[in-house]
C-alpha positions in Angstrom: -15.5 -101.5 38.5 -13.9 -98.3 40.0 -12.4 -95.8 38.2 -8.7 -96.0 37.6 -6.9 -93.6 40.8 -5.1 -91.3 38.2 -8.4 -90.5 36.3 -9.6 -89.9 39.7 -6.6 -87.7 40.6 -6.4 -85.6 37.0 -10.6 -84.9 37.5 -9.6 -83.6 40.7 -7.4 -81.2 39.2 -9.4 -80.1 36.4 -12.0 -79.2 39.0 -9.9 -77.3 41.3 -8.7 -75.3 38.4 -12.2 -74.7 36.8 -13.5 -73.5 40.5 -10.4 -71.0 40.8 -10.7 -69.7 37.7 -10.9 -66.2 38.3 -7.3 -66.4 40.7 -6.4 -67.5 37.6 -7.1 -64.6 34.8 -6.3 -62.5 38.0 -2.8 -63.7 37.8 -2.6 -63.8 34.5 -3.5 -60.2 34.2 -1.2 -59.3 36.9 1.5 -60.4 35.6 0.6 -58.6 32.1 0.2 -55.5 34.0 3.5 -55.8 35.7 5.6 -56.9 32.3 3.8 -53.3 30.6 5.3 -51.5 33.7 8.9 -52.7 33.4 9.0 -52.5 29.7 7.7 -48.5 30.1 10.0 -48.0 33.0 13.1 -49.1 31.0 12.0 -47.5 28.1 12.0 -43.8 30.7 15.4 -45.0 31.6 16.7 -44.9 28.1 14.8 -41.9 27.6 16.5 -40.0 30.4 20.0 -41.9 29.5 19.6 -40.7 26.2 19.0 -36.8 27.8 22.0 -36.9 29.9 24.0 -38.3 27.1 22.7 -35.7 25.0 23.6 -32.8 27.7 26.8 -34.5 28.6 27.7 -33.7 24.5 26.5 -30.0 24.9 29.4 -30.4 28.0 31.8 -31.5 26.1 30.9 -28.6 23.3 31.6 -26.3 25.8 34.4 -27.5 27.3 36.0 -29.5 24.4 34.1 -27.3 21.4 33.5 -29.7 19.0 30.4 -32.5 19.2 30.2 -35.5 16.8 27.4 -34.8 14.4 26.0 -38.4 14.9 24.6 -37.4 18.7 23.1 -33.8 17.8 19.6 -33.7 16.8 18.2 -31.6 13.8 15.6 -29.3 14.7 15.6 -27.1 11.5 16.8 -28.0 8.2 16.2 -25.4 6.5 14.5 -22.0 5.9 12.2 -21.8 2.4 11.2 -18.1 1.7 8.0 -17.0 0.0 7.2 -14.2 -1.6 4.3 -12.4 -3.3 5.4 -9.1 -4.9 3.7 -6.3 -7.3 6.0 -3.8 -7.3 9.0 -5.4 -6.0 9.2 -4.4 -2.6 8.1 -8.0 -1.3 11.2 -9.3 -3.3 13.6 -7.3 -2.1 12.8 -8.2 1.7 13.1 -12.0 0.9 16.4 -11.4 -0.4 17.8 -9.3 2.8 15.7 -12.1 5.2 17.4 -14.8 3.1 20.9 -12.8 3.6 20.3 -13.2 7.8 19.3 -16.4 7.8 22.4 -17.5 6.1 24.4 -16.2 8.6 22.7 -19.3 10.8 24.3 -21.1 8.6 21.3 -22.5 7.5 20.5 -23.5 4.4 17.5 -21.4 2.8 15.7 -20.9 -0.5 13.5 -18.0 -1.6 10.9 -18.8 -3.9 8.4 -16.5 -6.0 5.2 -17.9 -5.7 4.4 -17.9 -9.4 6.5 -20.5 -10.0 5.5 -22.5 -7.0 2.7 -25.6 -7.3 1.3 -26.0 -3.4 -0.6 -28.9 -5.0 3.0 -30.8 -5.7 5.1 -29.4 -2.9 3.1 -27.7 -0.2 2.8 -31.0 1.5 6.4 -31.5 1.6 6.8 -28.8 4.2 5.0 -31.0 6.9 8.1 -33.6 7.3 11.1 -31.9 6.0 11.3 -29.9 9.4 11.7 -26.7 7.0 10.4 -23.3 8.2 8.2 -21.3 6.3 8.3 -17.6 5.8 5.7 -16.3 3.4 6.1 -12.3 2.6 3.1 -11.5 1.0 1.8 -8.0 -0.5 -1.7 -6.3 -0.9 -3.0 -4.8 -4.2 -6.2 -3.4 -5.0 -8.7 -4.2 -3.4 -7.7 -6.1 -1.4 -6.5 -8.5 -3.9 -2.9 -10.7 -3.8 -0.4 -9.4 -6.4 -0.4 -11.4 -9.7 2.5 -13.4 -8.3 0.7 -15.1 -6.2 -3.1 -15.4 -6.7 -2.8 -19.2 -7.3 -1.1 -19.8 -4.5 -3.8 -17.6 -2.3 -6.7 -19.2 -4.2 -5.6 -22.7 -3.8 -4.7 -22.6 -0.4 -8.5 -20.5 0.1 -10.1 -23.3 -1.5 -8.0 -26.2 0.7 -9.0 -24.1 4.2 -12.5 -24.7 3.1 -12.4 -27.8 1.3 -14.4 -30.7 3.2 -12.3 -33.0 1.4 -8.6 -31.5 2.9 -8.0 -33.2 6.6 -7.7 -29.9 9.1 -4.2 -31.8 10.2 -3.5 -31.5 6.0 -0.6 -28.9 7.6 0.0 -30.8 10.6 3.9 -30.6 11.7 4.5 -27.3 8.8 6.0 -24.5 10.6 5.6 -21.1 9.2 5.8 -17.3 10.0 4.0 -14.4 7.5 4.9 -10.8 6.9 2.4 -8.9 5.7 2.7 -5.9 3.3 0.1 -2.8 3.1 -1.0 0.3 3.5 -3.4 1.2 6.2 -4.8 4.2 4.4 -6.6 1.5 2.7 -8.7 0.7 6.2 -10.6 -1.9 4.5 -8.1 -4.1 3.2 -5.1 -3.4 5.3 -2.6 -6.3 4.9 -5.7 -8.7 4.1 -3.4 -11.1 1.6 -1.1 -11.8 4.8 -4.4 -11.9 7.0 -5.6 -14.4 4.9 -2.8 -17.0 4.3 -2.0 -16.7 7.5 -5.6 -18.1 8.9 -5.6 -20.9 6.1 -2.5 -22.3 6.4 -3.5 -22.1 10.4 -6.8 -24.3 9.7 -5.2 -26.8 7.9 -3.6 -27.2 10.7 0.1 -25.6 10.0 2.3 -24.2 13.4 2.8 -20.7 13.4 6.0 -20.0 15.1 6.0 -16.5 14.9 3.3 -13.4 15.3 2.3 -12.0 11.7 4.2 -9.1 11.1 2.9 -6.1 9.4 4.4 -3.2 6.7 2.4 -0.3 6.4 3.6 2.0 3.3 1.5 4.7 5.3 4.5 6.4 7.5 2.1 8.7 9.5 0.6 4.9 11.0 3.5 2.7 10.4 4.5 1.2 14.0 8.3 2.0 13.0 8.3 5.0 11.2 8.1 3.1 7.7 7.5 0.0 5.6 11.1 -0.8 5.5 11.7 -0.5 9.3 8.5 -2.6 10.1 10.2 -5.2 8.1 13.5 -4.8 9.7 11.9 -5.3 13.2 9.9 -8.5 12.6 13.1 -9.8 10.6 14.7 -9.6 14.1 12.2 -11.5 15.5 12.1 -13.8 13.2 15.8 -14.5 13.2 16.1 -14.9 16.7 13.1 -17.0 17.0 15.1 -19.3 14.3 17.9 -19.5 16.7 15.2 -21.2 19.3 14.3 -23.2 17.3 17.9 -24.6 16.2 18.5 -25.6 19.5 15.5 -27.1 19.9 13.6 -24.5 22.5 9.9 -24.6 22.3 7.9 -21.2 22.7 4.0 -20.4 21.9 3.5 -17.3 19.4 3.3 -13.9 21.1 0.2 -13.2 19.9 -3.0 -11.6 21.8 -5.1 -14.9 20.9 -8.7 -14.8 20.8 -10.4 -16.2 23.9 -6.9 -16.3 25.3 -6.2 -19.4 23.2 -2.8 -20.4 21.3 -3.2 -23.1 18.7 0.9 -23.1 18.9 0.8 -24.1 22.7 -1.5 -27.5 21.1 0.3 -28.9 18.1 3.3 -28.6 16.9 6.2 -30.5 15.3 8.8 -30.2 18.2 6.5 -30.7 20.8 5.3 -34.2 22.1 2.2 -36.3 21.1 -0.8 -33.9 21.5 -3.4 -35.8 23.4 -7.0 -36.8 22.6 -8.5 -33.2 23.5 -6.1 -31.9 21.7 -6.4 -34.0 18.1 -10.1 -33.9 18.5 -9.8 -30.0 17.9 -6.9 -30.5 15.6 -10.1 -31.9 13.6 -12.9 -29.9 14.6 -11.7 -26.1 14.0 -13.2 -24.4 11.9 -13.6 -20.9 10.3 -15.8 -19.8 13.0 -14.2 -20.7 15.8 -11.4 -18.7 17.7 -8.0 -18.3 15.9 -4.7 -17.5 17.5 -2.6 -14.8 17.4 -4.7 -12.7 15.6 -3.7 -9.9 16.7 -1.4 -7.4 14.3 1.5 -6.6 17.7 4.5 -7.8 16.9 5.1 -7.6 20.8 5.2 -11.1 22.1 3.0 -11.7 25.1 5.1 -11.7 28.5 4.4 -12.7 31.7 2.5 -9.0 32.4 0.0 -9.8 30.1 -3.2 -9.7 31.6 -5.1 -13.2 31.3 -7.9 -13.7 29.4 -11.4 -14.6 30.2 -11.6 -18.0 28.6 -8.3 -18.9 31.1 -9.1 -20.3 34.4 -10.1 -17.9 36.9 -10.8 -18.2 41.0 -14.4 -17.0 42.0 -13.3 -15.0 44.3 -11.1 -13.4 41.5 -13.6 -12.7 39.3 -14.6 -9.6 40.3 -11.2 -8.0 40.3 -10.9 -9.2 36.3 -14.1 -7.6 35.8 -13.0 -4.4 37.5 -9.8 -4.3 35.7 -11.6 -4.6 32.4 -13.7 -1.6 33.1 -11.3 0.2 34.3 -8.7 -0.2 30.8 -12.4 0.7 29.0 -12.8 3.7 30.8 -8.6 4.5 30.3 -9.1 3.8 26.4 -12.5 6.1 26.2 -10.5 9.5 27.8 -8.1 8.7 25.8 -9.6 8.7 22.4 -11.4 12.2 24.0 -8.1 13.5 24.5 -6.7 12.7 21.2 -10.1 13.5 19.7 -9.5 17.0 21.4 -6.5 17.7 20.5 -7.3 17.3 16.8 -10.2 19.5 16.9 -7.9 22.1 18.3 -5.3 22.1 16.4 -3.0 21.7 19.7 -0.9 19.2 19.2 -0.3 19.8 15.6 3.3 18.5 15.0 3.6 16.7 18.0 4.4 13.0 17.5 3.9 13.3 14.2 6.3 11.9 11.5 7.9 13.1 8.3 6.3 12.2 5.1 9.5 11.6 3.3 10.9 8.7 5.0 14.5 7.8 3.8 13.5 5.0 1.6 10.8 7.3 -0.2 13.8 10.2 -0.4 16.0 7.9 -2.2 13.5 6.9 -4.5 12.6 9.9 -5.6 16.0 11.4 -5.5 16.7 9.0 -8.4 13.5 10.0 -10.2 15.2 13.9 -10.6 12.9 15.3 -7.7 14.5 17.9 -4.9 12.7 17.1 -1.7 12.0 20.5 0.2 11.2 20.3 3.8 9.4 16.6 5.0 6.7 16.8 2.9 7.3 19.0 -1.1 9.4 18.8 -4.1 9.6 20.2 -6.9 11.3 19.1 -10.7 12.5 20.1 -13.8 9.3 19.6 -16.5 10.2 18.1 -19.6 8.5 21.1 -21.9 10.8 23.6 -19.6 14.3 22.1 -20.8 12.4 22.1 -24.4 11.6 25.8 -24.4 15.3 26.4 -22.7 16.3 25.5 -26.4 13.4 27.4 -28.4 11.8 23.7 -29.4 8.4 24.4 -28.2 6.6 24.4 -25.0 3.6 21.9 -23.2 -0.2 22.1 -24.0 -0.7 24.9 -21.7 1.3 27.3 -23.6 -0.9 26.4 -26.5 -4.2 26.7 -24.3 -3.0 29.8 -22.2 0.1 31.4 -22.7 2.1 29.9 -20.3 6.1 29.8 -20.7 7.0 26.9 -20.0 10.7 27.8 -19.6 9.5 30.2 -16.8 7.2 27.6 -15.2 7.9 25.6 -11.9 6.1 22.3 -11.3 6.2 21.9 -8.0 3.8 20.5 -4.8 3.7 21.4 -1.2 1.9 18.0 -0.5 3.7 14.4 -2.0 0.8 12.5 -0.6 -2.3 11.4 -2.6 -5.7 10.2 -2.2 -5.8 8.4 -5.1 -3.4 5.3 -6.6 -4.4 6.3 -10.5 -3.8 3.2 -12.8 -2.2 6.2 -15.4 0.2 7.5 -12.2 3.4 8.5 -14.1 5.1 8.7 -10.8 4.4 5.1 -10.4 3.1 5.1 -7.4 6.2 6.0 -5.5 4.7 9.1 -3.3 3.1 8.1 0.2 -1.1 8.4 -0.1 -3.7 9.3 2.4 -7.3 10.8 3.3 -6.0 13.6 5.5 -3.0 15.4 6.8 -1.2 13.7 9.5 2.0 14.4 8.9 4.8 17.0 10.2 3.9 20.4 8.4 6.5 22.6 7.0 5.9 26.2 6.8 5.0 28.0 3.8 7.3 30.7 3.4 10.0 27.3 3.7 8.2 25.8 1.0 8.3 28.5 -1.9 12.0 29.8 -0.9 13.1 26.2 -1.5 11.3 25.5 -4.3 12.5 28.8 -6.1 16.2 28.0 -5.1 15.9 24.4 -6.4 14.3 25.0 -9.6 16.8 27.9 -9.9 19.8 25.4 -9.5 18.1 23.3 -12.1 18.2 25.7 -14.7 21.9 26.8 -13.9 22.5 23.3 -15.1 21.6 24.2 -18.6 24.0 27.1 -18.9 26.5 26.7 -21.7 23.8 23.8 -23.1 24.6 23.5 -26.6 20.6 25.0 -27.9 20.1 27.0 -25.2 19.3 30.7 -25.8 21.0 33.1 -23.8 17.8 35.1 -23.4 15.3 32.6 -22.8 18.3 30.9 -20.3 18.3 34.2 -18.4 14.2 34.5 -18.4 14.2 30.9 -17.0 15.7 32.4 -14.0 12.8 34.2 -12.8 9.5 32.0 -12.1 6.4 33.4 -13.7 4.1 30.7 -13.5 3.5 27.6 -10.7 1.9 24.4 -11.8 1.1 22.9 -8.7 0.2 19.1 -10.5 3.8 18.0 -9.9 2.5 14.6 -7.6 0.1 14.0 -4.8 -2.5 16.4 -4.0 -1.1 20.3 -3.0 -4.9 20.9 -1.6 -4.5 18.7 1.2 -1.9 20.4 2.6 -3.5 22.6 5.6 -1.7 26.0 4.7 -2.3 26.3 0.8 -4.1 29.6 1.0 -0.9 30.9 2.5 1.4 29.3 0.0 -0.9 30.4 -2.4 -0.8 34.2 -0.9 2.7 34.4 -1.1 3.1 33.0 -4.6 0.7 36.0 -6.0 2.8 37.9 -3.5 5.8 36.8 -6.0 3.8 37.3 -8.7 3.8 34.1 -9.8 0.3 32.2 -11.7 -1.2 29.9 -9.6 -2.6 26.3 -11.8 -3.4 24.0 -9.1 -4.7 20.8 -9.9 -7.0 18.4 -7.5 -8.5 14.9 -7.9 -12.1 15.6 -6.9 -11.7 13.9 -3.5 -11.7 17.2 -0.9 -15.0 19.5 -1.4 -14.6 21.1 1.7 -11.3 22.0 0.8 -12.1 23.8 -2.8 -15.0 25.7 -0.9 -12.8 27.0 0.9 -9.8 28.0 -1.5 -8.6 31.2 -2.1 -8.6 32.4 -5.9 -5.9 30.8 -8.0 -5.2 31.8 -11.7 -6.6 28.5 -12.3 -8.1 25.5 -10.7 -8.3 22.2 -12.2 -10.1 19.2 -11.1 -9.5 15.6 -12.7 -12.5 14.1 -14.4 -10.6 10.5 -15.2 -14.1 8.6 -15.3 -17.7 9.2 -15.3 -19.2 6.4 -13.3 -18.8 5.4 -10.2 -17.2 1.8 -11.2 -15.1 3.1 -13.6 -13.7 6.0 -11.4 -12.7 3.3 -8.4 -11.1 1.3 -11.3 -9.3 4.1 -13.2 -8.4 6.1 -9.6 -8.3 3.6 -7.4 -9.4 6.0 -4.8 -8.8 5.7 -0.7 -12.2 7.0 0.2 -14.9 5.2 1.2 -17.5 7.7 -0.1 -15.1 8.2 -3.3 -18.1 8.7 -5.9 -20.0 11.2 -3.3 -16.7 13.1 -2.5 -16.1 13.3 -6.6 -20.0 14.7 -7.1 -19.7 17.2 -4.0 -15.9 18.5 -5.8 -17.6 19.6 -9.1 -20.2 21.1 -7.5 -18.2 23.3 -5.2 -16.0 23.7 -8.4 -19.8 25.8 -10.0 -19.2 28.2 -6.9 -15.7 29.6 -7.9 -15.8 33.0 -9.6 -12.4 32.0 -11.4 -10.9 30.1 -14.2 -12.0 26.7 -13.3 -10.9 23.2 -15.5 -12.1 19.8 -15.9 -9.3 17.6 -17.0 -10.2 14.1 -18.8 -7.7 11.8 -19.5 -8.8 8.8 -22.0 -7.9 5.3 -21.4 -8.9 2.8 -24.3 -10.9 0.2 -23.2 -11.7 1.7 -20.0 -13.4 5.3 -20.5 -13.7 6.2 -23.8 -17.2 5.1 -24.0 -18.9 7.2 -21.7 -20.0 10.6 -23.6 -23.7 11.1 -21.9 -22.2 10.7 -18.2 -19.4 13.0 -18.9 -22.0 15.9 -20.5 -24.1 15.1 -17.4 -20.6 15.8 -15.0 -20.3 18.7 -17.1 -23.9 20.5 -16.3 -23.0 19.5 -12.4 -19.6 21.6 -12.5 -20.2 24.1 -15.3 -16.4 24.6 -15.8 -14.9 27.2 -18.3 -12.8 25.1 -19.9 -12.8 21.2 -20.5 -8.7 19.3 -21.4 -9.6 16.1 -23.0 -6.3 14.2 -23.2 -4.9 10.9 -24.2 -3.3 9.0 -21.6 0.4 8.7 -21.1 2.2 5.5 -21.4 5.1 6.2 -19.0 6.7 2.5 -19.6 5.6 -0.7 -17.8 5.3 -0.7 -14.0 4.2 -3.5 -11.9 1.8 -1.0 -10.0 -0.2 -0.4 -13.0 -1.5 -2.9 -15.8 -1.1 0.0 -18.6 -0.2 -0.9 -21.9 0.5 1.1 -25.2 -2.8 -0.5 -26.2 -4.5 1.5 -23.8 -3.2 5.0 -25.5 -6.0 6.4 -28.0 -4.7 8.0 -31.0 -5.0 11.3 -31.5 -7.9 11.1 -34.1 -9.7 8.8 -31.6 -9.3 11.8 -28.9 -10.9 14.6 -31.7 -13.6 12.0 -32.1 -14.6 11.7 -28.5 -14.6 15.7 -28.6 -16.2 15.6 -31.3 -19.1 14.2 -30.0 -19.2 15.0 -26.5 -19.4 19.0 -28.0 -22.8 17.3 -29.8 -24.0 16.7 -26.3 -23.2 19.9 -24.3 -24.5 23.2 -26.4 -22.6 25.4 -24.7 -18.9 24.6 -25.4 -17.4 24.0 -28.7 -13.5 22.9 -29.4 -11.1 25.8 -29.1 -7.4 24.7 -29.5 -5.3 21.2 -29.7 -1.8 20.4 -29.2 -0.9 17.5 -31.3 2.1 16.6 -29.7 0.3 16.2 -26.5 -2.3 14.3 -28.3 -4.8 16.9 -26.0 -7.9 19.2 -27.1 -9.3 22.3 -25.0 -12.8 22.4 -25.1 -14.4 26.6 -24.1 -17.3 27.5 -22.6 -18.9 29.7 -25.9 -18.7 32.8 -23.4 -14.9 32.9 -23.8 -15.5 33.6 -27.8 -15.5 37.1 -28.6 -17.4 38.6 -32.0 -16.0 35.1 -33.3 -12.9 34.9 -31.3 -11.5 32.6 -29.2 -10.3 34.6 -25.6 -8.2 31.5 -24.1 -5.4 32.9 -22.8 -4.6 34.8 -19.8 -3.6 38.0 -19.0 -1.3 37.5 -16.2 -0.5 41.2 -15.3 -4.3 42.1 -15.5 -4.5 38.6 -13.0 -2.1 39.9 -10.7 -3.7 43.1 -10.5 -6.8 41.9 -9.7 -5.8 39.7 -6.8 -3.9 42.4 -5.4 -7.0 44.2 -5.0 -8.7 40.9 -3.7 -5.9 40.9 -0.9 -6.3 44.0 0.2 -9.4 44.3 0.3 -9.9 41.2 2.2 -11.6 39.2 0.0 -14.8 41.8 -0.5 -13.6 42.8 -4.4 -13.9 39.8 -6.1 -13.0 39.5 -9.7 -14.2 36.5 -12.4 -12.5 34.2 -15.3 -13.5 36.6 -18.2 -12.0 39.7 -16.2 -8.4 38.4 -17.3 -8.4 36.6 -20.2 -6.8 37.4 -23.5 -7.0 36.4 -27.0 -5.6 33.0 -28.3 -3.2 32.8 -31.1 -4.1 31.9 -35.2 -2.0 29.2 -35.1 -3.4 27.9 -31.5 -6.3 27.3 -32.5 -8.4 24.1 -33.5 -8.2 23.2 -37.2 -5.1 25.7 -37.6 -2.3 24.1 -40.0 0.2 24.3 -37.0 -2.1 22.3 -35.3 -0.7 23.8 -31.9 2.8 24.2 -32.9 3.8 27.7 -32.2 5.4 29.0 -35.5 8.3 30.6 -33.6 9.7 27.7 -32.0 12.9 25.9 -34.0 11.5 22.4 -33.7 8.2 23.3 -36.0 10.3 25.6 -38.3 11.6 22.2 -39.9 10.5 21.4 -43.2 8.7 17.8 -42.0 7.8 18.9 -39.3 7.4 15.6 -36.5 4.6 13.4 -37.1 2.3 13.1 -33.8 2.8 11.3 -30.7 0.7 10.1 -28.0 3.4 12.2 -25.3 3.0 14.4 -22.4 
């Protein structure tokens, strides 16, 4: 029986359809293709719609000034400040950045980084379309301040951590200022170096170049710490504007292998694409970072392109030519300036003052008068005492000085050291070598005369002040050049030192053991001091804190060229408990090295707390702990034995033995018999030389080690007291 027709007809169909198949998915397919296209060509429509509805607003702010809030985007919400100070400085630039960027009228937040968890809320910077600024200082070594050394150790351990996604950071936008001194070459500005390449690897947006402050004026790019700030604050403030209205611009940087992570990711920009999220995830601490360089200039159109950019063949050569050529440029020029120094040419040109206005100010209000660009000179403590017949410092005691007749002064303000015991708190500029304007010397001791003259006017009518020691004060006897910094750097002290004897004025010039060259070469002073503060080579660097790279070398090559001098020469030690009290044998092994005539062991000074140094009163010896180091350091070098003490000063003189005479102590100095001797040293040109024990005189009873007055001269009105002051770790 046949099939029924239908059956026959719907087998037909199935057939036809099973042999065109492929039409089929073909159409199907076709028709998915062409739905995709319409749905992405309205969705460009709205795009664009939503542009021109968008610039049609900023029409209608211009021409109507007002826009309804609802149609303008938010690029930047907000601006969240951090800072990482020591001493303060840090601090006070967040608050003046803080004070422009409220004038956006934009809401921002400074924030110490001590109280600041990045395991709680650094994550929260990625969406809340915040920017960043972190203002960051270096300390020793290289080392963040106190501040902020969990934040910089967290966010070091999450750059590195396998565990932290590199795109951890992804969509945070951040700038960092940077704050240093590049006298310390090795670890110039390494704190904002450093957060500034981690936040970078875990993938944050830098929007700005890394600013940085340099405390050293003579390298500073503007002159000064404060003015490097100021300029990358500009930047900074105007790059915030571009970014407000939504503007996108790379970093300025010189970026290694011509490369700029902030042209790749960013939270403004659109959807990076595959190449681009691939190194998003890849980067690592190897590979090339961007912006790198420390210019704050940002890169222009004239920069030159780099060799990792895309270059013509034909092109090549001229890159490579042009590259030679700027080598060759760069080579003569570091001859020329290499030249010039050797010569002595170019001495003051280009170069800046040392006292930059901040530093002025701040030492202004610390009693100094600044003389010239680069000296000052203040009114000690012990002179306004002796004004008033109460007594005058340790080196009365020692030597005979009168201290109401002595000026403290220095023709240098700059150090080489950053001492942890600094009682100027580290507010004088530092540095390995003179490279600053120079003032002349005559300048120098006029000013200093005429400012520590106008000092003592000041005491006139003083209720305590005798008229004859008032009118004495007037005319300067002696010169302690220990004020601050180090006088021996500055390139004319023989002069200064010329015409001070000229004056006749005593010479005491103290030095921190960092220039040999330059006591080799020093004229003779009344006497020269050099600063023992440790006797190891660990200690020193953590006790001095020293600029040099070959500090320890530099200290052993001072005390020997300190053996050569034919004049009163000093070691000074200052104890620190906990720190250098327990190294007799190295100290009586200095001693053999230097052979000085007289060794000052003296407690350290608390000066009161400062965030540059981590000094407490704990670290102040008592005055029978110093006789007990003396004690036994005399045990271990034969030829010196304990002369005087001055209580008050909690300080001991140590003598060489040939400075006691039939039984006698000969401490003090004949300053008449000294300035006759360097006359004849002057004019002869240097060919009748003269030694220590050619002007010395004999030391008082009550001077004298072991003596009842324990220091205290008799005649002075403080000691003449019944109960007399108990002692006092002082200065």
């Amino acid at each position: 029986m046949d099939p029924p027709l239908d059956v026959w007809g719907l087998s037909s169909s199935l057939l036809s359809l099973w042999i065109n198949r492929f039409y089929i998915y073909w159409g199907f397919a076709f028709g998915i293709s062409l739905w995709i296209c319409v749905q992405i060509v309205i969705k460009r429509q709205a795009k664009n719609s939503q542009v021109k509805s968008v610039s049609k607003a900023n029409q209608e702010l211009m021409t109507n000034g007002y826009i309804s809030l609802q149609k303008r985007e938010i690029f930047v919400s907000g601006v969240k400040i951090f800072y990482g100070s020591q001493t303060g400085t840090a601090k006070g630039f967040a608050a003046s950045l803080a004070e422009a960027v409220t004038s956006l009228d934009l809401p921002v937040e400074a924030i110490n980084l001590k109280e600041y968890d990045p395991d709680d809320h650094l994550a929260e910077e990625v969406t809340s379309r915040t920017v960043c600024a972190f203002l960051l200082a270096t300390y020793t070594d290289g080392r963040p301040p106190e501040s902020a050394e969990w934040f910089c150790k967290w966010l070091e351990e999450a750059a590195s951590d396998f565990r932290f996604d590199k795109t951890y950071l992804k969509g945070m936008r951040y700038a960092v200022f940077g704050l240093g001194n590049s006298a310390y070459s090795n670890h110039f500005n390494k704190v904002g170096k450093n957060v500034d390449r981690w936040l970078w690897k875990l993938g944050a947006h830098r929007v700005l170049t890394r600013g940085e402050g340099d405390c050293n004026v003579a390298k500073s790019k503007h002159g000064s710490i404060e003015a490097d700030f100021r300029a990358w604050k500009a930047k900074f403030i105007s790059r915030l504007r571009a970014l407000c209205k939504g503007e996108k611009k790379s970093c300025g940087g010189n970026c290694k292998k011509g490369k700029c992570e902030s042209k790749q990711h960013g939270p403004e920009e659109v959807e990076p694409g595959p190449h681009t999220q691939d190194e998003a995830h890849h980067r690592g601490p190897k590979e090339e970072e961007p912006c790198e360089s420390t210019s704050e200039e940002e890169c222009g159109p004239e920069d030159h392109q780099g060799f990792s950019s895309v270059v013509d063949v034909e092109d090549l050569g001229k890159l490579m030519d042009r590259g030679k050529k700027e080598k060759r440029e760069k080579e003569q020029q570091e001859e020329k300036t290499s030249l010039f120094r050797s010569t002595g040419k170019n001495e003051d040109d280009g170069r800046r003052a040392m006292i930059t206005p901040a530093l002025r100010e701040a030492l202004t209000k610390q009693g100094y008068q600044l003389i010239g660009s680069h000296s000052g000179v203040k009114l000690c403590r012990w002179t306004k005492s002796m004004l008033r017949g109460r007594g005058g410092c340790y080196k009365h005691t020692f030597y005979g000085i009168e201290s109401h007749r002595c000026m403290e002064t220095t023709p240098s303000l700059a150090c080489a050291n950053k001492c942890v015991f600094c009682w100027r708190h580290h507010t004088n500029p530092v540095g390995t070598e003179w490279q600053w304007k120079m003032d002349p010397p005559e300048m120098i001791l006029k000013e200093a005369i005429e400012n520590h003259q106008n000092m003592i006017k000041q005491f006139r009518g003083v209720p305590g002040v005798k008229a004859e020691r008032f009118e004495e004060g007037m005319v300067v006897k002696h010169c302690a050049l220990s004020l601050v910094g180090e006088p021996i750097m500055y390139p004319e002290i023989n002069s200064f030192l010329k015409l001070l004897h000229q004056c006749k004025i005593s010479s005491f010039l103290v030095t921190n053991a960092q220039f040999p060259t330059e006591i080799r070469n020093l004229k003779p002073v009344t006497q020269l001091y050099v600063s023992v503060d440790a006797s190891t080579k660990d200690s020193l660097k953590k006790i001095d804190r020293p600029l040099f790279k070959d500090f320890w070398q530099r200290f052993l090559d001072s005390l020997k060229a300190l053996a050569t001098k034919q004049q009163r020469t000093v070691y000074r030690l200052t104890l620190v408990k906990a720190w250098n009290l327990d190294e007799l044998q190295a100290y009586a092994e200095l001693v053999s090295l230097g052979n000085p005539d007289f060794i000052e062991v003296k407690g350290v000074t608390y000066c009161g707390a400062s965030s540059a140094s981590s000094l407490t009163m704990a670290n102040v010896p008592w005055h029978e702990e110093v006789v007990r180091f003396v004690r036994e350091l005399v045990e271990l070098i034969p030829d010196y034995d304990i002369a005087c003490e001055h209580e008050h000063s909690n300080c001991l003189l140590i003598a060489h033995k040939r400075f006691k005479v039939d039984g006698e102590w000969w401490t003090w100095i004949d300053y008449g018999r000294f300035q006759e001797l360097i006359q004849v040293y002057e004019d002869s040109g240097g060919s009748e030389t003269f030694s220590a024990q050619d002007y010395m005189a004999k030391t008082p009873q009550w001077a004298l080690f072991g003596a009842s007055e324990r220091g205290f001269d008799p005649k002075d009105t403080r000691y003449q007291r019944k109960n007399k002051p108990k002692a006092i770790s002082g200065c």
